[in-house]
Every structure is written in C-alpha cells, then in structure tokens.
PyMOL Python script that loads the backbone (N, CA, C, O; Angstrom):
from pymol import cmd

cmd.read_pdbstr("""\
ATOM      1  N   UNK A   1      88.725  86.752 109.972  1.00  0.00           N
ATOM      2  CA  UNK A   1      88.945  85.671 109.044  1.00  0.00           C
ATOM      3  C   UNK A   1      88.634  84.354 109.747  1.00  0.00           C
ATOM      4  O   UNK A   1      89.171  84.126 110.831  1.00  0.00           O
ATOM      5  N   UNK A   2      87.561  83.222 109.036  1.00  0.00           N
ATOM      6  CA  UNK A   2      87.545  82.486 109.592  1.00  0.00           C
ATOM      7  C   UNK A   2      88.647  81.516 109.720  1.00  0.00           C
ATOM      8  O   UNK A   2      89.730  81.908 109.287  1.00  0.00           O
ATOM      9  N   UNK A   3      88.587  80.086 110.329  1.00  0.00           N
ATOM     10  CA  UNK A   3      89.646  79.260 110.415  1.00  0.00           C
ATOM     11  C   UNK A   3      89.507  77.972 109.470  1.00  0.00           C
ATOM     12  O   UNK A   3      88.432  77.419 109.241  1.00  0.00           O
ATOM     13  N   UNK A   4      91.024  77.487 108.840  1.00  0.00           N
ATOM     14  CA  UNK A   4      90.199  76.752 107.369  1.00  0.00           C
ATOM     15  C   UNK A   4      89.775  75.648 108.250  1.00  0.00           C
ATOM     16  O   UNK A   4      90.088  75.459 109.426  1.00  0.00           O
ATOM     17  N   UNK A   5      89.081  75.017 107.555  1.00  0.00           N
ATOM     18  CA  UNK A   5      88.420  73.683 107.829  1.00  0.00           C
ATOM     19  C   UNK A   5      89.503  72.617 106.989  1.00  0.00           C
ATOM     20  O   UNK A   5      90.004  72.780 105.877  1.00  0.00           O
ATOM     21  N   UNK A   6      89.659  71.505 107.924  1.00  0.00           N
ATOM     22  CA  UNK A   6      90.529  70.202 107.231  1.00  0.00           C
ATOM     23  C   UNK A   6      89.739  69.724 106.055  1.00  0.00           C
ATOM     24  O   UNK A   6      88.759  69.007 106.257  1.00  0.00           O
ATOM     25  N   UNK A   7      90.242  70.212 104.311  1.00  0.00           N
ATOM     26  CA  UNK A   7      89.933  69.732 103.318  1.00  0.00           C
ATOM     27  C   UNK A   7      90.712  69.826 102.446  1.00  0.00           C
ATOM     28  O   UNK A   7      91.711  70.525 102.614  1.00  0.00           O
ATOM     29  N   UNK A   8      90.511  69.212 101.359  1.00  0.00           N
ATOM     30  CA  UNK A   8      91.469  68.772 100.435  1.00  0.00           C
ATOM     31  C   UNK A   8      91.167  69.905  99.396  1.00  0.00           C
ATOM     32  O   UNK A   8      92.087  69.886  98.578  1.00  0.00           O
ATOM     33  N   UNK A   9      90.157  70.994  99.053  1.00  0.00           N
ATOM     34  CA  UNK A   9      89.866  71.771  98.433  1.00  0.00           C
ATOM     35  C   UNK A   9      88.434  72.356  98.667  1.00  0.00           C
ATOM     36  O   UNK A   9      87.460  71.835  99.209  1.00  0.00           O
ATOM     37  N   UNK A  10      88.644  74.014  97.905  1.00  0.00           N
ATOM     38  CA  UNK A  10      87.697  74.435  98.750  1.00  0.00           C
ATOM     39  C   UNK A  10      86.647  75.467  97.472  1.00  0.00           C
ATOM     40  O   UNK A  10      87.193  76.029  96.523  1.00  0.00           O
ATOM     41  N   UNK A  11      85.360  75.520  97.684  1.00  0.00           N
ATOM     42  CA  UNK A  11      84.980  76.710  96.716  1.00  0.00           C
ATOM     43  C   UNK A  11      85.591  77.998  96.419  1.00  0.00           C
ATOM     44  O   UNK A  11      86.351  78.536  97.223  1.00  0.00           O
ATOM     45  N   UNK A  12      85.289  78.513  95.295  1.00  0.00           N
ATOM     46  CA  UNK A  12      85.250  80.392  95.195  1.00  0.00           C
ATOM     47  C   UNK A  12      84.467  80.637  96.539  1.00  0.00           C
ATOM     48  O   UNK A  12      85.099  81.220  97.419  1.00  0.00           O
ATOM     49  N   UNK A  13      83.050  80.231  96.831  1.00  0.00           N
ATOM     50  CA  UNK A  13      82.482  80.854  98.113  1.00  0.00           C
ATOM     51  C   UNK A  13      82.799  80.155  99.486  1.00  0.00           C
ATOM     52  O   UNK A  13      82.602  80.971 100.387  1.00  0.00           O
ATOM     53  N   UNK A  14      83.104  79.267  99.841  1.00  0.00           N
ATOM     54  CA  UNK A  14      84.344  78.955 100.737  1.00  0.00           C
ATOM     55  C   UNK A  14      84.923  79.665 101.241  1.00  0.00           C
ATOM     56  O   UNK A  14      84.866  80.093 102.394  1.00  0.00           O
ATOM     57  N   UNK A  15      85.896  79.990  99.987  1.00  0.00           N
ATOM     58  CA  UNK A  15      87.258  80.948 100.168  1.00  0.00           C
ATOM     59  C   UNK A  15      86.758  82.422 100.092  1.00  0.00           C
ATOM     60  O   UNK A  15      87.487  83.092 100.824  1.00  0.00           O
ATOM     61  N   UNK A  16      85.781  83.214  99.484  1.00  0.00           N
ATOM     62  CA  UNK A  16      85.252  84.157 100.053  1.00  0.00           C
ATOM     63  C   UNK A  16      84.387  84.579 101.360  1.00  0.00           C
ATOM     64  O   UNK A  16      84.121  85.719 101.742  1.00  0.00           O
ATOM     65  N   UNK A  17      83.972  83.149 102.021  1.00  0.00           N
ATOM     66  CA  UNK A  17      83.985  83.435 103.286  1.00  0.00           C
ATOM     67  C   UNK A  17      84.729  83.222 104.159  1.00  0.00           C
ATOM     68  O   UNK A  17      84.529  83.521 105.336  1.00  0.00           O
ATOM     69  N   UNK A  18      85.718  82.664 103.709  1.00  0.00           N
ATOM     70  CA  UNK A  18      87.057  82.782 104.861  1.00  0.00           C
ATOM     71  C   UNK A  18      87.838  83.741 105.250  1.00  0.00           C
ATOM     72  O   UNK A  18      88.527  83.937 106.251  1.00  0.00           O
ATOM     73  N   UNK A  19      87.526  84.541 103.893  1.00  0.00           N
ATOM     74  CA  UNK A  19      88.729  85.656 103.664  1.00  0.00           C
ATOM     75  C   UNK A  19      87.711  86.987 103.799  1.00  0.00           C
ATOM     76  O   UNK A  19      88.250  88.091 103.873  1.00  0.00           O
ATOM     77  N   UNK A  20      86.162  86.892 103.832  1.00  0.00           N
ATOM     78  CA  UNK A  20      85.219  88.086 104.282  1.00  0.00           C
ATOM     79  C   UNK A  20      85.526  89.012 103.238  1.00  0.00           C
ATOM     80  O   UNK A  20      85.802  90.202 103.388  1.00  0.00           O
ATOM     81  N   UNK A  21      85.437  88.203 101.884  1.00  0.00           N
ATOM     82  CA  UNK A  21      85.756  89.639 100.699  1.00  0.00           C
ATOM     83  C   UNK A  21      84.365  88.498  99.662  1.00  0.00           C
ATOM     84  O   UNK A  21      84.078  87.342  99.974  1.00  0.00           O
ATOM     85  N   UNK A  22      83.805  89.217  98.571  1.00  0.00           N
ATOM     86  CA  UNK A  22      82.895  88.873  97.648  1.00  0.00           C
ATOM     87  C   UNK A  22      83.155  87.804  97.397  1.00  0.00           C
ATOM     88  O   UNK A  22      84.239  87.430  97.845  1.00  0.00           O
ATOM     89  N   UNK A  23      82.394  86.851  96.640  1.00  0.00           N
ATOM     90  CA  UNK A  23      82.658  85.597  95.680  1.00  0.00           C
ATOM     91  C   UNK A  23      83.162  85.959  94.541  1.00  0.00           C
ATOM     92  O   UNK A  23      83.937  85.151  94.030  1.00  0.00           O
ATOM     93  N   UNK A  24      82.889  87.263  93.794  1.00  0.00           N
ATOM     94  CA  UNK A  24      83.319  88.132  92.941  1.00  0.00           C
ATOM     95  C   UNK A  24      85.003  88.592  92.942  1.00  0.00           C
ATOM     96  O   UNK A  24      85.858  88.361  92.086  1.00  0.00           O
ATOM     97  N   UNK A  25      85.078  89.085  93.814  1.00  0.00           N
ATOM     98  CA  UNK A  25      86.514  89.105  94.082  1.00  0.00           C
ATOM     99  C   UNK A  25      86.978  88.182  94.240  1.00  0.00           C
ATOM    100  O   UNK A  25      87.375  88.041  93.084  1.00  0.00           O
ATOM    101  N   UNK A  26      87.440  87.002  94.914  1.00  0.00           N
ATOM    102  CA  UNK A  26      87.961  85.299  94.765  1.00  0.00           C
ATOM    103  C   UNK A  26      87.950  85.136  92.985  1.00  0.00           C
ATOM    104  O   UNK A  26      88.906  84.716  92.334  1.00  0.00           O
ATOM    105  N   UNK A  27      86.715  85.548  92.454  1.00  0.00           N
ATOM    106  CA  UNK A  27      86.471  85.341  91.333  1.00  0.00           C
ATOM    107  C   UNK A  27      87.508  86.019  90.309  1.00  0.00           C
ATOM    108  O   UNK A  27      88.032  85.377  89.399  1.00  0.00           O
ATOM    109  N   UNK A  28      87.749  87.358  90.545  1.00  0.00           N
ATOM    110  CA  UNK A  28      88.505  87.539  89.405  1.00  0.00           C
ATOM    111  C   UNK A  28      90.133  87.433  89.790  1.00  0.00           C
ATOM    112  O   UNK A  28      91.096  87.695  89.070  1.00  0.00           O
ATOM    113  N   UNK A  29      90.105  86.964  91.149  1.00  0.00           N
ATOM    114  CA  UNK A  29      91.270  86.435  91.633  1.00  0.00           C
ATOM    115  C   UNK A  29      91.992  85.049  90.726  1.00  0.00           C
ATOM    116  O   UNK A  29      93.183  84.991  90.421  1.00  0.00           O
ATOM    117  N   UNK A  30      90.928  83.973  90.395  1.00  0.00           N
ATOM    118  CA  UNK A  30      90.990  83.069  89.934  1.00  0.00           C
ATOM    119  C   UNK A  30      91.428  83.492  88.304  1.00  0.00           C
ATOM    120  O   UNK A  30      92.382  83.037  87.673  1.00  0.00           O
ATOM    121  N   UNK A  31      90.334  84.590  87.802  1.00  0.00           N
ATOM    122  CA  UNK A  31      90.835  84.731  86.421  1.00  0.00           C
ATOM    123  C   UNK A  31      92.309  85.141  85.827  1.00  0.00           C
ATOM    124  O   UNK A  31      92.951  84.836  84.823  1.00  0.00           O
ATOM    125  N   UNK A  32      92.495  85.907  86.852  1.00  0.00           N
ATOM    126  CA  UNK A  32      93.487  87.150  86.930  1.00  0.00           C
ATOM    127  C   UNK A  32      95.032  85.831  87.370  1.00  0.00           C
ATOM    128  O   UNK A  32      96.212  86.126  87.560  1.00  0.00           O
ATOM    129  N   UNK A  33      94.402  84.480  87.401  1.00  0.00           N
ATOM    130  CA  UNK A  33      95.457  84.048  87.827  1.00  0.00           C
ATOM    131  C   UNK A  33      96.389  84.141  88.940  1.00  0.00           C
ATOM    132  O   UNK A  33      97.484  83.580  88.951  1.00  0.00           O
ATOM    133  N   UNK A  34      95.702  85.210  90.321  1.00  0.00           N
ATOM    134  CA  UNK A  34      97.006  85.212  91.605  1.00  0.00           C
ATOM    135  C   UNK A  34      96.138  84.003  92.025  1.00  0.00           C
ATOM    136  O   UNK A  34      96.982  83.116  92.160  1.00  0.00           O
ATOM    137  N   UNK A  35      95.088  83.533  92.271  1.00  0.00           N
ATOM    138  CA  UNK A  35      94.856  81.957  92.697  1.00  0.00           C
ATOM    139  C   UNK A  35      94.405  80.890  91.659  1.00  0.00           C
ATOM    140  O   UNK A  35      93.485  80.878  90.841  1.00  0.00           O
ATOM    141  N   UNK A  36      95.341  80.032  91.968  1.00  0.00           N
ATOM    142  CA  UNK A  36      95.090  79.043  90.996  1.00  0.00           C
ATOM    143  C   UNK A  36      93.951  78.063  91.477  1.00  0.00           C
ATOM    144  O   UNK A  36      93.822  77.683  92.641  1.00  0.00           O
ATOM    145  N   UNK A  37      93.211  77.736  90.507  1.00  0.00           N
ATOM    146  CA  UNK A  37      92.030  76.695  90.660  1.00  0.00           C
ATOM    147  C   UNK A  37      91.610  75.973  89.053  1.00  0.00           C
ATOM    148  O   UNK A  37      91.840  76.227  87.871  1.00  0.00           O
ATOM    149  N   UNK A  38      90.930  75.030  89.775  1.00  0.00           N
ATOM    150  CA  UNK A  38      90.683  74.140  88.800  1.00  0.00           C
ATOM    151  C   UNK A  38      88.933  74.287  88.479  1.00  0.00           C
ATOM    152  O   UNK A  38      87.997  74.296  89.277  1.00  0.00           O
ATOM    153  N   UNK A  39      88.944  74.374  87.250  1.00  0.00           N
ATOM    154  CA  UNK A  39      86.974  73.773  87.122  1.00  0.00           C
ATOM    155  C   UNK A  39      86.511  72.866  86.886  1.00  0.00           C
ATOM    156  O   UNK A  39      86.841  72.093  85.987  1.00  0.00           O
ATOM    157  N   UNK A  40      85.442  72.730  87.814  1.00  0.00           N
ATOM    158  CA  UNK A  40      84.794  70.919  88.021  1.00  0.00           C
ATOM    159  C   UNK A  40      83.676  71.303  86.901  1.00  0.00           C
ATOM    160  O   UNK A  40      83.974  72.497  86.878  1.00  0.00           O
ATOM    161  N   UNK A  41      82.985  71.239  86.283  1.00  0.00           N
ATOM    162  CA  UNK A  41      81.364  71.515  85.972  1.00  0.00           C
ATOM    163  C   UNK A  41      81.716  73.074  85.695  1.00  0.00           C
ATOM    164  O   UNK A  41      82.569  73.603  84.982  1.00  0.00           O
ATOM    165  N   UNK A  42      80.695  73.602  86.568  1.00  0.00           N
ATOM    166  CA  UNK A  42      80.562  74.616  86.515  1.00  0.00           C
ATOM    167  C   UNK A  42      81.020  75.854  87.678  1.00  0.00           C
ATOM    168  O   UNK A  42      80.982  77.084  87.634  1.00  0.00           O
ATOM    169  N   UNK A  43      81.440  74.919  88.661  1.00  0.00           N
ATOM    170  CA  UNK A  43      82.349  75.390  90.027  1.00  0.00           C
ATOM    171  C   UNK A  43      83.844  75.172  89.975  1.00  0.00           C
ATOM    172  O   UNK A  43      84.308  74.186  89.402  1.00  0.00           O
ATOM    173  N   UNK A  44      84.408  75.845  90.414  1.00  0.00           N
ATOM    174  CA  UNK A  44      86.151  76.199  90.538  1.00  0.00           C
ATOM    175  C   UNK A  44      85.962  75.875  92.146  1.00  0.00           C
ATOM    176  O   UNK A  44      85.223  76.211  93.071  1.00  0.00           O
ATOM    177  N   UNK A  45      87.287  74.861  91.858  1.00  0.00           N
ATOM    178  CA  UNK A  45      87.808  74.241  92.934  1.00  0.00           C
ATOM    179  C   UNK A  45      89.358  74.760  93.372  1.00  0.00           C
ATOM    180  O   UNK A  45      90.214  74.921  92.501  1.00  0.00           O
ATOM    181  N   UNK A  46      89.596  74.967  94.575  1.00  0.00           N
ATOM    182  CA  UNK A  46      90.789  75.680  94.658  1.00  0.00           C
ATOM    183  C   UNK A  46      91.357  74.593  95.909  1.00  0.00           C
ATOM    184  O   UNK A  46      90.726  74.245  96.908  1.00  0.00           O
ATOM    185  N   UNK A  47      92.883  74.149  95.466  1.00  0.00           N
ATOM    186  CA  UNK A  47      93.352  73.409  96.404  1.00  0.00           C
ATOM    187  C   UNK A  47      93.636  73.588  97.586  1.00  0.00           C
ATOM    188  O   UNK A  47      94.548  74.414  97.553  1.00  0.00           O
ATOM    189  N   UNK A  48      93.410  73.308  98.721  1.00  0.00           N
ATOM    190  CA  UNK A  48      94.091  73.754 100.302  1.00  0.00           C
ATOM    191  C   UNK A  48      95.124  74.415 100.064  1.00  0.00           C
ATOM    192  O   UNK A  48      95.167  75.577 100.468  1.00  0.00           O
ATOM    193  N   UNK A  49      96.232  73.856  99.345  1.00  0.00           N
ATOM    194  CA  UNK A  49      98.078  74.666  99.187  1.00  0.00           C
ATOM    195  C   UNK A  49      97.397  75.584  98.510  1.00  0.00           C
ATOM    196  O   UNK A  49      98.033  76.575  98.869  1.00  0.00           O
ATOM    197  N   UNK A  50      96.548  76.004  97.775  1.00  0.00           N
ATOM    198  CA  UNK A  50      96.534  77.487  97.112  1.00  0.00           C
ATOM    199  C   UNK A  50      95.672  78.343  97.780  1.00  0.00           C
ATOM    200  O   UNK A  50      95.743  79.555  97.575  1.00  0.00           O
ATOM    201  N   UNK A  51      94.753  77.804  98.661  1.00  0.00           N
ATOM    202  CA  UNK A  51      94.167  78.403 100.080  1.00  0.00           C
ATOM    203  C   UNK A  51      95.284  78.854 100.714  1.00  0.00           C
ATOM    204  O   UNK A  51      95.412  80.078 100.686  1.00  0.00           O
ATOM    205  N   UNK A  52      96.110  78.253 101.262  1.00  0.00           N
ATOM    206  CA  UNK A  52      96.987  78.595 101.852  1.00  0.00           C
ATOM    207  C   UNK A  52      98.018  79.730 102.135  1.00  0.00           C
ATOM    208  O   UNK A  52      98.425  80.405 103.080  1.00  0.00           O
ATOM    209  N   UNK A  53      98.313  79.486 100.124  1.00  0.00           N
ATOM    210  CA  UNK A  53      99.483  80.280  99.795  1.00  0.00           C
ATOM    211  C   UNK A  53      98.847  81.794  99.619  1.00  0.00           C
ATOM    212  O   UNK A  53      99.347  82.875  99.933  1.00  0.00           O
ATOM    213  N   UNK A  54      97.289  81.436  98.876  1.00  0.00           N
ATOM    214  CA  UNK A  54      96.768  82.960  99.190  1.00  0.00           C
ATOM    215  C   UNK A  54      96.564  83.553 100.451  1.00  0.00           C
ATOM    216  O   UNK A  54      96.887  84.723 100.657  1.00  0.00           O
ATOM    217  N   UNK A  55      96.067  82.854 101.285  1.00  0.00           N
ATOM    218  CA  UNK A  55      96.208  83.807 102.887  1.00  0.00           C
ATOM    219  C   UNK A  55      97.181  84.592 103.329  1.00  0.00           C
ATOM    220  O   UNK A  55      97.341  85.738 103.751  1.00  0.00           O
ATOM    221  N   UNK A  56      97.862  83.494 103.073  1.00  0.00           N
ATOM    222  CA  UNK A  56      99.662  84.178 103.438  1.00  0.00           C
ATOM    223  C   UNK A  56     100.035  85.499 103.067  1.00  0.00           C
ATOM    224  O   UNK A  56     100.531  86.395 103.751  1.00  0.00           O
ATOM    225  N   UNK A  57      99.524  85.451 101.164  1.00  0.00           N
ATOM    226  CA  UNK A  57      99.715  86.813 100.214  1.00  0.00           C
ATOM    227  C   UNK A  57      99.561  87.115 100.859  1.00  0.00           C
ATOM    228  O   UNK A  57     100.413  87.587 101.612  1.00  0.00           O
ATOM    229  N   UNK A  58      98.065  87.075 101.124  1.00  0.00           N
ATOM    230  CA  UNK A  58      96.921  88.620 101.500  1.00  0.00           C
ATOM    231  C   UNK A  58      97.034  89.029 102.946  1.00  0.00           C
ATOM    232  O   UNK A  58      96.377  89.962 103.408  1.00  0.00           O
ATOM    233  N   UNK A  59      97.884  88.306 103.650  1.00  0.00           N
ATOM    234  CA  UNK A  59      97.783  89.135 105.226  1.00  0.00           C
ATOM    235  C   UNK A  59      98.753  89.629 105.179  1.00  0.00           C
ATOM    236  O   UNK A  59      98.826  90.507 106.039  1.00  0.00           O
ATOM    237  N   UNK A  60     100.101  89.489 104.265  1.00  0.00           N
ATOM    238  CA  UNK A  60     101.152  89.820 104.217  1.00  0.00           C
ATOM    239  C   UNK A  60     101.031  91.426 103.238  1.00  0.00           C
ATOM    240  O   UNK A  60     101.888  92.270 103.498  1.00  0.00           O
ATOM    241  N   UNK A  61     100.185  91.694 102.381  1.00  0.00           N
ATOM    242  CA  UNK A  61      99.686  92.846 101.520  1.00  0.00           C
ATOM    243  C   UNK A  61      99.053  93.748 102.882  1.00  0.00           C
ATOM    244  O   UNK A  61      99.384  94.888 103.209  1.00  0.00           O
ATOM    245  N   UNK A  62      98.238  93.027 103.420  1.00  0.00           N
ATOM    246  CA  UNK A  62      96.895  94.044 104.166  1.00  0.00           C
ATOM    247  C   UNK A  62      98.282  94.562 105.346  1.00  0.00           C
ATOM    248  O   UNK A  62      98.206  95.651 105.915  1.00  0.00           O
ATOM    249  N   UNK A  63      99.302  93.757 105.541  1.00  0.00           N
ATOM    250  CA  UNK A  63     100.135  94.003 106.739  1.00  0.00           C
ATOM    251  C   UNK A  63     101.069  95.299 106.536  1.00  0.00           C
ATOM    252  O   UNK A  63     101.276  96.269 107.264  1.00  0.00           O
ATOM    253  N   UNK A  64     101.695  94.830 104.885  1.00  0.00           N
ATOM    254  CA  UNK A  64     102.224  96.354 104.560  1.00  0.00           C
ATOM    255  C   UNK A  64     101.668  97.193 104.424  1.00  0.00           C
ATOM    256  O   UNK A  64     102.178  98.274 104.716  1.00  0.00           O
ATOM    257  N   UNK A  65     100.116  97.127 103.829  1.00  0.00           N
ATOM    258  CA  UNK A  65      99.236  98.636 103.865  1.00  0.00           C
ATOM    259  C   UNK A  65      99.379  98.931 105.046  1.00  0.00           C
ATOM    260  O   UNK A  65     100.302  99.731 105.197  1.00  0.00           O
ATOM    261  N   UNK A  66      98.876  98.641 105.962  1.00  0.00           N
ATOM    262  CA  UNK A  66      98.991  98.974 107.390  1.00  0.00           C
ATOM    263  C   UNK A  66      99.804  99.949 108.244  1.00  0.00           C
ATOM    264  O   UNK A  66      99.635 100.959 108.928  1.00  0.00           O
ATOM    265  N   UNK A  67     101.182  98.774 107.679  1.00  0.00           N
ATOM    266  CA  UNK A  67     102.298  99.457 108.301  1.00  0.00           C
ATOM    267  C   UNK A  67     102.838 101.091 107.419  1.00  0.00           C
ATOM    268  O   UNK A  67     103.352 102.049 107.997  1.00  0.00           O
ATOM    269  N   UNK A  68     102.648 101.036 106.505  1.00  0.00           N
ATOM    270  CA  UNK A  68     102.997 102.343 105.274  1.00  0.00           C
ATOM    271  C   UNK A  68     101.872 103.577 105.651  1.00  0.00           C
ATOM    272  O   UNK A  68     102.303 104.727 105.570  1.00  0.00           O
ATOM    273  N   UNK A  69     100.401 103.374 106.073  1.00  0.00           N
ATOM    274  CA  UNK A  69      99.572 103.848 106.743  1.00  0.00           C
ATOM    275  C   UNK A  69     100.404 104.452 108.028  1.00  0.00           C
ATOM    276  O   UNK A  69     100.959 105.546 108.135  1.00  0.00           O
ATOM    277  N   UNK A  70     100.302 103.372 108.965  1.00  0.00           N
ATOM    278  CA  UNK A  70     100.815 103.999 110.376  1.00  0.00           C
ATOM    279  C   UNK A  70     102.026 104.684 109.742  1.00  0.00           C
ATOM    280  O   UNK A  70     101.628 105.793 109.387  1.00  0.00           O
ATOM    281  N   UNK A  71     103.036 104.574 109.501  1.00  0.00           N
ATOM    282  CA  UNK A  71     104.294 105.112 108.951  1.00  0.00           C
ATOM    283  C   UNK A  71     103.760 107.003 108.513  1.00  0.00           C
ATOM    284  O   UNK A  71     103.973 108.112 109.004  1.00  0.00           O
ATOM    285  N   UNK A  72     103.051 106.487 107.415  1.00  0.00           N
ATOM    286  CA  UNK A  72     102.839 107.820 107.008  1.00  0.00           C
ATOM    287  C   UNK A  72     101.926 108.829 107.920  1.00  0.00           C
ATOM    288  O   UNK A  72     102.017 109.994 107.533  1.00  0.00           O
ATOM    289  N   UNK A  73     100.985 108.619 109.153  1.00  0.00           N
ATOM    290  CA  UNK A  73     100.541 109.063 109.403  1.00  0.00           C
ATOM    291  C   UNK A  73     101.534 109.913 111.008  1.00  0.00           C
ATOM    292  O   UNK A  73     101.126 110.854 111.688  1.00  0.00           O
ATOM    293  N   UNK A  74     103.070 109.019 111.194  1.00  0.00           N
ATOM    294  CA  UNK A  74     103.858 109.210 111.902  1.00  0.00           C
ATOM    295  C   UNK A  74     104.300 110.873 111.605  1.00  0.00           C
ATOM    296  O   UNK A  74     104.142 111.992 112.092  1.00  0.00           O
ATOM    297  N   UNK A  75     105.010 110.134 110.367  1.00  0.00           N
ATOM    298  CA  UNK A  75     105.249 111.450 110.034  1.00  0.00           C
ATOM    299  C   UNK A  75     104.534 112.815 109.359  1.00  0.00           C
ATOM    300  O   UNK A  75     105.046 113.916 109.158  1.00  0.00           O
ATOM    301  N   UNK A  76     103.041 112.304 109.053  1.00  0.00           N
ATOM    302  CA  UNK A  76     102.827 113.553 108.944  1.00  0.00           C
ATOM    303  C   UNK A  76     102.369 114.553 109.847  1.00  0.00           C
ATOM    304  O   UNK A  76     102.107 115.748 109.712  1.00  0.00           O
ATOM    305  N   UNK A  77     102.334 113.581 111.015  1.00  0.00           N
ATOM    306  CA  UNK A  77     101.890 114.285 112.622  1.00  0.00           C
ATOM    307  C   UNK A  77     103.387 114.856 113.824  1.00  0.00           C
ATOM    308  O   UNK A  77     103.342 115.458 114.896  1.00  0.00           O
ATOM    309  N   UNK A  78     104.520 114.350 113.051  1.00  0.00           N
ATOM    310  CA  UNK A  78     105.574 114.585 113.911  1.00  0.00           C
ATOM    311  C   UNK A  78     106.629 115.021 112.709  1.00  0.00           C
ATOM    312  O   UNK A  78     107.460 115.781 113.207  1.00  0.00           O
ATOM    313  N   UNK A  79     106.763 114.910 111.981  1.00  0.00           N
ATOM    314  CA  UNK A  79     107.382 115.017 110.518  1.00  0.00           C
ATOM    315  C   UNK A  79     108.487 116.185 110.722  1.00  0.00           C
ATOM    316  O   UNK A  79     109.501 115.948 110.066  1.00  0.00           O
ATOM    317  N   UNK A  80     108.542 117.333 111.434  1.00  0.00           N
ATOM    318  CA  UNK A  80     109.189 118.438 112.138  1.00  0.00           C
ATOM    319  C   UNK A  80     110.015 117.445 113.180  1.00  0.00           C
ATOM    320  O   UNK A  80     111.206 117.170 113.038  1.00  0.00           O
ATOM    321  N   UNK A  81     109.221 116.986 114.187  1.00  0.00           N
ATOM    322  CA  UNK A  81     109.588 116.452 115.229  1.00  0.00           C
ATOM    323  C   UNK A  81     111.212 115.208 114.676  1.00  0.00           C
ATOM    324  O   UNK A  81     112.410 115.257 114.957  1.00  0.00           O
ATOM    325  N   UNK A  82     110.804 114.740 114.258  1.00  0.00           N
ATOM    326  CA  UNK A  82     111.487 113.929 113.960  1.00  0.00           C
ATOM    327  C   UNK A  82     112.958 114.489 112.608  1.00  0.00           C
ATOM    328  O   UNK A  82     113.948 113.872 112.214  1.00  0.00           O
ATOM    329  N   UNK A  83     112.680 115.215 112.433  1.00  0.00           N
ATOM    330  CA  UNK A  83     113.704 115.740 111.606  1.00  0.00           C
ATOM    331  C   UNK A  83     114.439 116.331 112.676  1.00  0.00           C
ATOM    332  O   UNK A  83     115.455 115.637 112.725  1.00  0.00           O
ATOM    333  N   UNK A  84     114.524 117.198 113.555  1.00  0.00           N
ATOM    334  CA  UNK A  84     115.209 117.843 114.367  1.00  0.00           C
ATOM    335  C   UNK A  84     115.413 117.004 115.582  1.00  0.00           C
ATOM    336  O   UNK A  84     116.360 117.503 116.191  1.00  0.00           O
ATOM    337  N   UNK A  85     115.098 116.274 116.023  1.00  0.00           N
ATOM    338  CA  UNK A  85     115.722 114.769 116.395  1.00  0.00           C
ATOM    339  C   UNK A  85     117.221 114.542 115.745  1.00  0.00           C
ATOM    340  O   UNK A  85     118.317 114.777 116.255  1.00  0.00           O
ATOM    341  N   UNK A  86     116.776 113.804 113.957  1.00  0.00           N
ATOM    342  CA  UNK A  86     117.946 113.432 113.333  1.00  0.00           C
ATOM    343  C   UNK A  86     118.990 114.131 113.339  1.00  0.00           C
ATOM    344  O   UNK A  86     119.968 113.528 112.897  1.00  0.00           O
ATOM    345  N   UNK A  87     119.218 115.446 113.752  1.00  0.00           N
ATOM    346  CA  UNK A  87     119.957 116.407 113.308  1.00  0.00           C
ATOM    347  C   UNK A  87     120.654 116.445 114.650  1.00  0.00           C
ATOM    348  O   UNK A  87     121.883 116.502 114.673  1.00  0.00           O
ATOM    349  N   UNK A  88     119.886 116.416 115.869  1.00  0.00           N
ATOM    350  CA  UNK A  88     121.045 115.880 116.882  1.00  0.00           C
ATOM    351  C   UNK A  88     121.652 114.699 116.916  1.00  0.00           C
ATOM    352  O   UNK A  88     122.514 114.472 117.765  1.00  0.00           O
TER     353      UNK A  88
END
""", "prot")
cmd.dss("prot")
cmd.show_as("cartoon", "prot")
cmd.util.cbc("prot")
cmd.orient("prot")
C-alpha cells in the first residue's frame, strides 16, 4: 500500500492506487456507499477523512481474514493436539 500524499482529497484512481485494488472496485465502493465521495463533473472526489477512515476499515477486515485463516489452519493441523491438551 502506498503512502497518502498531503491532500485535501483524492480520486477513485488515487485511492485505487493506494489501496492496489481496481478503480472499479473504489468504484462500487463509492456506490455501495462504504466510501463516501462527492461528484465534481464527471470525477468523484473522496475526502482525506474518508481516505482515511477507509484504510483503517480495510486493514482492519484483511487483518481478521488473516487471523481466522491462521486460526483455522491451527486447528485443522493440530485440532487432536490441542483438544487433549484442554483436557489436561
């Protein structure tokens, strides 16, 4: 992920290259309403605080996949192991 740049607001493609996901995706992010933005013309402008607040979401989402991943892959490799553990 890149690092934001000091601005007061930023594109759909901006913010899809910050975040290394489509302009498409940002895009129906915007429709779908989890980021709020405004339209200038014909470009959507998204404020720094809603840059922001989406990063936060999304590392905080990609962090629980992660962790529920490692988790599950704990136990399905020790899953015995760890039950007869609890039992002492």
């Amino acid at each position: 992920m890149k690092k934001l740049v000091d601005k007061k607001y930023y594109t759909v493609k901006e913010l899809a290259d910050i975040m290394k996901i489509s302009r498409i995706a940002v895009f129906k992010k915007v429709q779908n309403k989890q980021i709020k933005a405004e339209k200038v013309g014909k470009t959507y402008i998204i404020l720094k605080d809603e840059v922001e607040k989406f990063i936060d979401n999304d590392l905080s989402e990609r962090l629980k996949m992660e962790i529920e991943k490692g988790v599950s892959k704990v136990i399905k490799e020790y899953g015995e192991t760890l039950r007869l553990l609890g039992r002492e």
